[in-house]
C-alpha positions in Angstrom: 203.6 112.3 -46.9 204.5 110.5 -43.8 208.1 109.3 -44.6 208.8 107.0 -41.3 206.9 103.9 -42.0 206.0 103.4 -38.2 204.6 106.8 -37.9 202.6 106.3 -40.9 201.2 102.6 -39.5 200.6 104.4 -35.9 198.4 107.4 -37.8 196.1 104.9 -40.5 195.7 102.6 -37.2 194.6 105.5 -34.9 192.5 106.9 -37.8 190.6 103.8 -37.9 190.8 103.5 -34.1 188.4 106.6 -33.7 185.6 106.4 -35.9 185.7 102.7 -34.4 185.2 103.5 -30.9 182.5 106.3 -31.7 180.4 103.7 -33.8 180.7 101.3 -30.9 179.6 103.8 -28.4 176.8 105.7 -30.4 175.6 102.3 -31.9 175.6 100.7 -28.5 173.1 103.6 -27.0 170.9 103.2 -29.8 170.5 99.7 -29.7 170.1 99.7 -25.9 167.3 102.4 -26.4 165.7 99.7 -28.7 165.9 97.0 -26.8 166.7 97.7 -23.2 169.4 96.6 -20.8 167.8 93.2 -19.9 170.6 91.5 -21.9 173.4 93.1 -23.5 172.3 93.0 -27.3 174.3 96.2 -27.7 177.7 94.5 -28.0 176.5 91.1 -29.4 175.2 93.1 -32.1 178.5 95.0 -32.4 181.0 92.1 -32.1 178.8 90.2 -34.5 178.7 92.6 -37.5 182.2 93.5 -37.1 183.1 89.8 -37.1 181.2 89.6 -40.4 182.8 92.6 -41.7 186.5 91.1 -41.2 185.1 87.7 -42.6 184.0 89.9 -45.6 186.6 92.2 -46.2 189.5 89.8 -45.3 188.5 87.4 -47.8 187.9 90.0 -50.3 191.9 91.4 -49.8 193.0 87.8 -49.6 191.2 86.6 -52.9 192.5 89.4 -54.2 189.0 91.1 -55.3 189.6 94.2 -54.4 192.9 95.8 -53.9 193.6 97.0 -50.3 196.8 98.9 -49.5 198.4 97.3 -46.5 198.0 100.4 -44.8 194.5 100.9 -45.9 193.8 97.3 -44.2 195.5 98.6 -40.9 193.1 101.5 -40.7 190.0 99.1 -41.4 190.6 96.1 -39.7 193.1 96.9 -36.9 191.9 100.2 -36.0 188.1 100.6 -36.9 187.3 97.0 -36.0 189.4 96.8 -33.6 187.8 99.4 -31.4 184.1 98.6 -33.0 184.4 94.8 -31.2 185.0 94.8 -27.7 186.3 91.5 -25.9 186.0 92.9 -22.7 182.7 94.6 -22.5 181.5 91.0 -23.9 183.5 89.8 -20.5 181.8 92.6 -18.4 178.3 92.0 -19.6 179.2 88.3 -18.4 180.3 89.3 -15.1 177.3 92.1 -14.8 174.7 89.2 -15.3 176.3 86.9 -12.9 176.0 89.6 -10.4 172.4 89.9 -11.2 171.9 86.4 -10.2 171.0 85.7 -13.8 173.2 82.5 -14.2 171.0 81.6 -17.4 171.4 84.3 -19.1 174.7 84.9 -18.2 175.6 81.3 -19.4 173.4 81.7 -22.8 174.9 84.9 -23.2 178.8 84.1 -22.6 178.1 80.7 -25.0 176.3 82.6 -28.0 178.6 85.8 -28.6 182.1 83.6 -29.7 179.5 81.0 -31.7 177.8 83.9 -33.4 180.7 85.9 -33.9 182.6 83.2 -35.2 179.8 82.1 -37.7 179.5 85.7 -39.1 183.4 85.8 -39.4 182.7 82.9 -41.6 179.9 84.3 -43.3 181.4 87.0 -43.9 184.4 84.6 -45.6 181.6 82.7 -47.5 179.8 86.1 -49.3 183.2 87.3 -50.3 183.9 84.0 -52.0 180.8 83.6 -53.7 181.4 87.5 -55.0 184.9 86.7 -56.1 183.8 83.3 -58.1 181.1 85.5 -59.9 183.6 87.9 -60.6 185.7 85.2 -62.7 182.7 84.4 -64.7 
């Protein structure tokens, strides 16, 4: 189809990119209408899963589980995910708090979002190795 290989990465990333950025934005209304704007649980929630989702899937390509075209893999993980986390609205929910005066929660909050995120990449990691071992047996 698309012949120029840099066209065709440019396209799976962007076709990832928006579905991405429209789950983080429709998820991230919901879950503030469920639990308010007292803390942001809207992007800890987001970063979080999507960690665990590129723990999961990563380790499923890498074990060689499932078969993933490269390509395929850009569209998930580069452009879905990477619009679905957000760095920096984890950075201005941070700065929003301390502006509030809410040093507490600003420090709890700015401490638990890498920790948990990093813990779900790893889950993620761990689920998709105990799925590949089964597989072998």
């Amino acid at each position: 189809m698309l012949q120029n290989s840099v066209l065709r990465i440019s396209v799976c990333i962007s076709l990832g990119a928006l579905p991405g950025a429209l789950s983080r934005y429709y998820l991230g209304l919901w879950f503030t209408q469920l639990f308010g704007q007292e803390f942001p649980y809207s992007t800890l929630i987001i970063n979080i899963s999507g960690c665990f989702v590129m723990g999961f899937l990563t380790m499923l390509a890498l074990g060689r589980l499932i078969a993933i075209h490269p390509e395929i893999r850009l569209l998930v993980t580069t452009g879905f995910l990477g619009s679905y986390t957000t760095f920096s609205t984890y950075e201005l929910d941070v700065v929003k708090l301390l502006q509030q005066n809410r040093l507490e929660l600003s420090f709890l909050y700015w401490l638990i979002s890498p920790l948990l995120s990093l813990l779900s990449l790893l889950l993620g990691n761990t689920i998709a190795k105990f799925i590949e071992r089964k597989k072998e047996y």
